[in-house]
C-alpha positions, 0 to 999 in steps of 0.5 A: 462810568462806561466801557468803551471799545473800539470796533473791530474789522467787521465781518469774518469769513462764512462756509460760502465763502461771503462775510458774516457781521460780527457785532460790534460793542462800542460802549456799555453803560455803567461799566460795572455792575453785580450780579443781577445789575442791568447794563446796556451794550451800545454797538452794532450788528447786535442781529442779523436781519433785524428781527432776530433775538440776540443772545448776550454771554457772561463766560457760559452764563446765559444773560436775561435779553430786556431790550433789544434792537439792532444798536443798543442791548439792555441785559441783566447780568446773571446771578451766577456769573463769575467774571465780567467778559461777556459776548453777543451772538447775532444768530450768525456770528460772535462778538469778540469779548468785552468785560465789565467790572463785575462784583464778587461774593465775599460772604452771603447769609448776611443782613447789613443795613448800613455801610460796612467798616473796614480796619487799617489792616484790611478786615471788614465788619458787617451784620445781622441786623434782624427785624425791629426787636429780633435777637439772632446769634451772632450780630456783627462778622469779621472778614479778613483780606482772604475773604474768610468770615468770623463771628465778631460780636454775638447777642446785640440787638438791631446792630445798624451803623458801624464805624471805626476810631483811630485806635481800631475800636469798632463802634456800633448803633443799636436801633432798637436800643438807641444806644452806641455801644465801643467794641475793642479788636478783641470783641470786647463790648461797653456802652459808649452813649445812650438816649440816641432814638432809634439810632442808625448812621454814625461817623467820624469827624477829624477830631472824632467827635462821634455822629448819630442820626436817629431816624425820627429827625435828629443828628447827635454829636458826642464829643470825646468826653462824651457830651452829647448835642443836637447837632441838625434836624432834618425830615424823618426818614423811613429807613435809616439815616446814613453818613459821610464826612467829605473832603470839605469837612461838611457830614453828607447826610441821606435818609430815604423817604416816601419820595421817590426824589430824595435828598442828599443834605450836606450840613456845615460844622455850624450844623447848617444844612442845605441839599447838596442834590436831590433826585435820588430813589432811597438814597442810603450809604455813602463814600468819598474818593479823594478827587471829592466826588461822593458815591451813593447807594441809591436809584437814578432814574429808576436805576438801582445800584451806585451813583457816583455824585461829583463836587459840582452835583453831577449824577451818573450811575456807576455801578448796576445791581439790586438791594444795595444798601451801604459801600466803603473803598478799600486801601486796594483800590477796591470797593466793598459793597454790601446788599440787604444779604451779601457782601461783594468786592468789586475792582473799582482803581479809585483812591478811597478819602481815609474815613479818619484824616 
């Protein structure tokens, strides 16, 4: 995604009567970040006399300069920026302002691992995932539409892919423990299947039949009796493996490894597999809009942030930031976006796929 804008007339008027060149911002690459994402500025005017350092605002906020020439500007966003309107100073003169969709912090403290889960009335789930075997207090948080955040679930361990059923039930993978436990909307917490290894990624098909992958190389299904099968093999993965189903009914499938070009599988209902796109760095959460294109937390030529795959497998990065592990889109038009510590929301106008069809 970019920003484009149009120039404006150049030039205003100096104390001696001549002409300052006010910089011109004509495009910002991606067009939506969180704070501490990298975007570029394409423009002109960006300094004065070519050799003068400009300087790039986000409201008051002093932006971190990377790369600079006189067309184009490589900034890091500030981490204490609060919206996205930013300006450039050349030394002479002030750009007028352009504005990035920019992430806001709904909740901090946290240690998600895996996509957030959002319920039907607009609440999200998230967790403290810990290190391999630690217990902490509470393990999954509730925030609700006013952005305030609730215990949910205390004393699970290793709390790592979340996903929600039709009837709101929240189900939740313990790698530690591989096992899936069911968690109803009043917190109460059973057993729903056990044996899954270290047990990462789930969701949904459209029949809800539940899918686990553990990380050392399998994919579990569990038909709503129960049954469980091996339903695909795939390479171990370092981390997690993460899942989505698309608009296809194929379950997309990402696991980081060693390699610095990861896959992104999709597998048939068959349990076929095939890569529907490699090239990403640690590729982790996944979404689909409805138009079908896949959005991937992951880095794109040594960018990290969001990358937004097409139906056709065409890559560009969306959205700019660090540390982002897991994503899901919200009935407003909106996307929540999860760190390895963080919750944020950010604005995107695009129309979420429904998890459950």
């Amino acid at each position: 995604m970019s920003l484009w804008k149009k120039s404006s007339p150049p030039g205003q008027p100096s104390e001696k009567g001549g002409s300052l060149r006010k910089p011109q911002i004509e495009r910002v690459v991606p067009g939506a970040a969180i704070p501490g994402g990298e975007v570029v500025i394409r423009g002109s005017g960006f300094t004065e006399d070519g050799r003068t350092r400009p300087t790039v605002r986000f409201g008051d906020q002093l932006a971190s300069l990377l790369v600079s020439s006189s067309r184009s500007l490589t900034v890091r966003v500030p981490e204490s920026a609060v919206n996205g309107e930013f300006t450039i100073n050349n030394g002479s003169a002030t750009s007028d302002a352009v504005a990035i969709a920019l992430g806001v912090t709904v909740a901090e403290n946290l240690h998600p691992v895996a996509n957030p889960a959002l319920d039907a009335a607009g609440n999200s789930y998230t967790t403290i995932s810990g290190t391999r075997g630690q217990k902490v207090p509470v393990s999954v948080f509730k925030i609700d539409r006013q952005r305030q955040v609730f215990p949910f679930l205390n004393d699970l361990m290793n709390p790592t892919g979340l996903a929600l059923d039709r009837d709101g039930q929240l189900y939740i993978s313990s790698r530690m423990e591989g096992t899936i436990y069911r968690v109803t909307p009043d917190g109460h917490r059973s057993i729903y299947a056990e044996g899954m290894g270290v047990a990462t990624g789930i969701a949904f098909d459209h029949e809800e039949n539940l899918y686990v992958g553990d990380r050392t190389g399998t994919i579990f299904k569990i038909d709503r009796a129960r049954k469980i099968f091996v339903f695909a093999t795939l390479e171990a993965s370092i981390a997690a493996y993460h899942l989505a189903f698309g608009p296809d009914w194929n379950l997309y499938v990402t696991g980081p490894t060693t390699s610095s070009h990861d896959h992104v599988y999709r597998v048939t209902p068959a349990g076929e597999i095939a890569t529907f796109y490699r090239g990403l760095g640690r590729p982790q959460g996944l979404a689909f809009d409805v138009e079908g294109n896949l959005y991937v937390a992951a880095s794109l030529a040594g960018r990290r942030g969001v990358v937004r795959l097409t139906p056709k497998a065409q890559a560009e990065l969306v959205i700019s930031g660090p540390g982002i592990v897991g994503l899901a889109f919200t009935d407003h038009r909106s996307m929540i976006l999860v760190t390895n510590s963080s919750v944020l929301e950010l604005f995107m106008d695009i129309e979420g796929l429904p998890l459950l069809r």
